[in-house]
Structure formats: C-alpha cells, structure tokens
RODO-2510 file (C-alpha; in nm, 4 decimals, decimal comma):
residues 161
     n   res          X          Y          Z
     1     x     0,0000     0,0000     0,0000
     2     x     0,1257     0,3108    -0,0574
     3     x     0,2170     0,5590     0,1948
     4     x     0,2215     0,9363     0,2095
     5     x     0,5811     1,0641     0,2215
     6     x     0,6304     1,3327     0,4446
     7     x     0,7382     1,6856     0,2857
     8     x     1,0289     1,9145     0,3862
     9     x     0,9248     2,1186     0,6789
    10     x     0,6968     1,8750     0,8716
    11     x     0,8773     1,7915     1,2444
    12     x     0,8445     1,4556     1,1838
    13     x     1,1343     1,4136     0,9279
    14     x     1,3623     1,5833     1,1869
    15     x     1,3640     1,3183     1,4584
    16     x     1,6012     1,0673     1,5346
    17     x     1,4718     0,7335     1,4942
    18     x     1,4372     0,4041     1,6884
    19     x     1,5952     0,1086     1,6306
    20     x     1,3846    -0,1971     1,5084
    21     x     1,3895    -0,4721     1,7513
    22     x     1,3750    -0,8607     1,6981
    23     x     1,0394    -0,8816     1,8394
    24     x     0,9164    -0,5769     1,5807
    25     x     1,0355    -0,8271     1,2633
    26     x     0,6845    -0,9472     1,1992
    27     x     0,6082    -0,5976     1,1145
    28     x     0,8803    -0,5457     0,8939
    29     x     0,7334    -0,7276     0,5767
    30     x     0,4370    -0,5259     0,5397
    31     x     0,6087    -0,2211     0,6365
    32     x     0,8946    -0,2641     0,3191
    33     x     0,6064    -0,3767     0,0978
    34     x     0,4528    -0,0146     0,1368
    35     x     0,7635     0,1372     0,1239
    36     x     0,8348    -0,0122    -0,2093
    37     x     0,5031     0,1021    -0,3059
    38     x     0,5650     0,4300    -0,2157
    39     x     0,8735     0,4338    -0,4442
    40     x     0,6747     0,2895    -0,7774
    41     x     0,4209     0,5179    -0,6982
    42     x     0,6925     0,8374    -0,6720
    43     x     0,8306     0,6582    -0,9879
    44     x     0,5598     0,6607    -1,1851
    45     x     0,4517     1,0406    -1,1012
    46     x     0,8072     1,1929    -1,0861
    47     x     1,0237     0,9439    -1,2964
    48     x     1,2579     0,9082    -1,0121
    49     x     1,3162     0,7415    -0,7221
    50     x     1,5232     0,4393    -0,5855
    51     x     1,5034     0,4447    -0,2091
    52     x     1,3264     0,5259     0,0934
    53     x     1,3758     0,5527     0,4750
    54     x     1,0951     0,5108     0,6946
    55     x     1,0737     0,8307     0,8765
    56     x     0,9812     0,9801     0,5337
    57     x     0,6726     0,7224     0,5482
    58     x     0,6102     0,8725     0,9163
    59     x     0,7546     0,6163     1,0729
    60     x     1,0288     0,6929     1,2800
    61     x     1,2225     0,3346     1,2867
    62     x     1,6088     0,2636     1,1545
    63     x     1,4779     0,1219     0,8500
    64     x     1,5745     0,2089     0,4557
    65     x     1,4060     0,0117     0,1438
    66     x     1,6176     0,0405    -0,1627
    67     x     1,4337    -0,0806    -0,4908
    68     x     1,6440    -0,0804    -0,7885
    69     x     1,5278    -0,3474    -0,9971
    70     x     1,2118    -0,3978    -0,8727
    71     x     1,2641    -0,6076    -0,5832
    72     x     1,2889    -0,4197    -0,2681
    73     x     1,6350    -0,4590    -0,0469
    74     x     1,6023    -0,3954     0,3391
    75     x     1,8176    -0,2574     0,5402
    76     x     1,7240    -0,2798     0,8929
    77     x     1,9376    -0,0432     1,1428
    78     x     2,1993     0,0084     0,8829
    79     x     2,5136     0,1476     0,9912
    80     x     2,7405     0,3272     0,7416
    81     x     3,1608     0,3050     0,7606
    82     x     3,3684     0,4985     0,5212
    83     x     3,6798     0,2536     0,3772
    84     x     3,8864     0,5577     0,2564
    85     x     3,8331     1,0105     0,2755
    86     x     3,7634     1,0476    -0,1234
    87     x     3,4398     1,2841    -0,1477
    88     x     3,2185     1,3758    -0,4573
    89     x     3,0245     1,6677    -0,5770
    90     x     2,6461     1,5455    -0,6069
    91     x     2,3309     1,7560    -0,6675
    92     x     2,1135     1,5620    -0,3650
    93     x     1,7266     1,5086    -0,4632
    94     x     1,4647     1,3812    -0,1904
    95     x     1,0936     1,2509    -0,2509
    96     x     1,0307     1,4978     0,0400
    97     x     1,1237     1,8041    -0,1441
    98     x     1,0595     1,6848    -0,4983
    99     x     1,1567     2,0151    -0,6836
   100     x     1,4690     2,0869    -0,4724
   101     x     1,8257     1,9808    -0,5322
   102     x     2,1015     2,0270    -0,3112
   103     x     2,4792     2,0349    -0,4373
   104     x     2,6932     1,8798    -0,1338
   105     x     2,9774     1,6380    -0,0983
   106     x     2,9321     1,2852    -0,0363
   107     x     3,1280     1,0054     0,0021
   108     x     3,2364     0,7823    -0,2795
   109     x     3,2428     0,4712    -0,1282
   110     x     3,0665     0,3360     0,1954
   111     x     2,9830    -0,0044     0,3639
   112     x     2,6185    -0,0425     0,4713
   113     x     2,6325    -0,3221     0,7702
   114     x     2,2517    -0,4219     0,8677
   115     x     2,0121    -0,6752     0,9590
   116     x     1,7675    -0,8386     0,6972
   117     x     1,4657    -0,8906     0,7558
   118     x     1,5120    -1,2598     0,8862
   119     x     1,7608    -1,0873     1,1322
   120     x     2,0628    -1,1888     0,9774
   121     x     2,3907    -0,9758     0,9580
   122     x     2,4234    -0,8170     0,6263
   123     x     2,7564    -0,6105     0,4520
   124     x     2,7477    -0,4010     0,1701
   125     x     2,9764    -0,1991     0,0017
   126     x     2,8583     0,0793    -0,2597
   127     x     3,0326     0,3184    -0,5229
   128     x     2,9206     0,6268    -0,6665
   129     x     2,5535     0,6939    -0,7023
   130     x     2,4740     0,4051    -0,4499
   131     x     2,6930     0,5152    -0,1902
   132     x     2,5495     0,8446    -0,1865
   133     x     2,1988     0,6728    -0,2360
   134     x     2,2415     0,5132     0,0991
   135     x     2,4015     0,8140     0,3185
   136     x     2,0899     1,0281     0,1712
   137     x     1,8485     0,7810     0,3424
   138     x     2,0658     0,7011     0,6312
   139     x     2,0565     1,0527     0,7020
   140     x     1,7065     1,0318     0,7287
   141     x     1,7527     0,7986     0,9945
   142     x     1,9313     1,0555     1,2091
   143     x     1,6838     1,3267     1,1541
   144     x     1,8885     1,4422     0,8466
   145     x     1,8147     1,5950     0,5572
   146     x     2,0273     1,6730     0,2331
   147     x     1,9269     2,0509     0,3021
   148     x     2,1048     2,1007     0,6408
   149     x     2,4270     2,0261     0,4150
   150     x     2,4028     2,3115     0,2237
   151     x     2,7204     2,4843     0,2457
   152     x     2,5488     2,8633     0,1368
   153     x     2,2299     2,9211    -0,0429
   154     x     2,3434     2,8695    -0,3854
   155     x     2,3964     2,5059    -0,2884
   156     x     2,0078     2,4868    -0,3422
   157     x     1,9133     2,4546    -0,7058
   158     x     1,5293     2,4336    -0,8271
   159     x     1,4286     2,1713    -1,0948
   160     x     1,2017     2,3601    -1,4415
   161     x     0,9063     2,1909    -1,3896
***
C-alpha cells in the first residue's frame, strides 16, 4: 500500500529514529512492501526514485528500502563506515522536497552493515551513485536531511518543472 511521504518542513522528518527490535520483525514485511510502493508510486509520477527511509513514510524506525530493480532490499538499522576520505560533488534530490536539489559532498564509497529482515547480519559496500543513495536515506535515519548540508544558499538549485 502506498504511503504518504512526508514533505520538507513537517517535524516529523527531523527526529532521530528508533531502532527496530527482533520482536518488531513481523512488522517489517508489510512495512517494506509499502515502502516499495511508495517508491513505484513516486516513480511513476516523478520518474525518479530508488530508495526510501521510513521516517519519510512517518515512521520513525532505523529502517531504509532500496528498490532498484524492482525487488525491494532492506536494510534494517543500517550502519554506514567509510573505507577511505575520497568525497564527490552530487546535486542531492529527496521525494520529500521533490523540486529541490542540493549540491553537497558525499562520500564515494561506503559499507552499509545491517540486519535483513530474517535478522541476519548483512555487509554491503557501494560506489558512486549508491553510496550516496544510501548516506541520503541514512541521514534520514538521524533526523537528516540533504538541506542542512548546504554549504550557502546557492547550494540549493530548483528543478524547471
């Protein structure tokens, strides 16, 4: 089912958010089915989108859905390491400010380490658009949003509609 994601300004997307807990996997299943729902939906109305973190769904949990091929990937509590310092220039977009990119520097390369949703350990490591695919939503995570890395003003660049 698709949810309603949250738009730049509302409190909500500014709080930190819980961890999931083994005893709150049962809910996990529905809860990445409407997140990848949310992100065909967002596809099919904007022509973009590839991820989603929960708080952006109102819920405030550590949890990110990534769909890139159509099946959804889950990363429950993911935590982010950086194997070397080497940065990129991105223009940032966000399903919660749909019109609004932000230029900021992002990591090339990252390691996601999370939980699946059968609790298992997971590792990931991601290059390039990925990597700063998954800092965007882990951001979210923390209350985050691409805007609050703005260096100056001019960072913030409106799409023509």
């Amino acid at each position: 089912m698709e949810r309603e994601i949250l738009l730049l300004g509302d409190e909500r997307l500014y709080r930190v958010c819980d961890p999931v807990h083994p005893e709150e996997l049962a809910d996990m299943p529905a809860l990445i089915a409407d997140m990848r729902d949310t992100i065909l939906a967002y596809r099919r109305k904007m022509g973009a989108g590839r991820a989603i973190a929960a708080p952006q769904t109102g819920v405030c949990k550590r949890v990110v859905c990534m769909c890139l091929h159509g099946e959804p990937v889950a990363f429950l509590n993911p935590v982010l390491t950086f194997p070397d310092g080497e940065m990129m220039e991105v223009l940032d977009d966000c399903m919660s400010f749909p019109h609004l990119r932000v230029r900021l520097k992002r990591y090339r390369r990252c390691v996601v380490h999370y939980r699946d949703l059968q609790w298992r350990e997971g590792e990931m490591a991601l290059e390039g658009d990925l990597s700063e695919l998954l800092q965007h939503e882990c951001d979210h995570l923390d209350g985050v949003l691409a805007t609050m890395r703005a260096q100056s003003a001019r960072d913030l660049v409106m799409d023509a509609h």
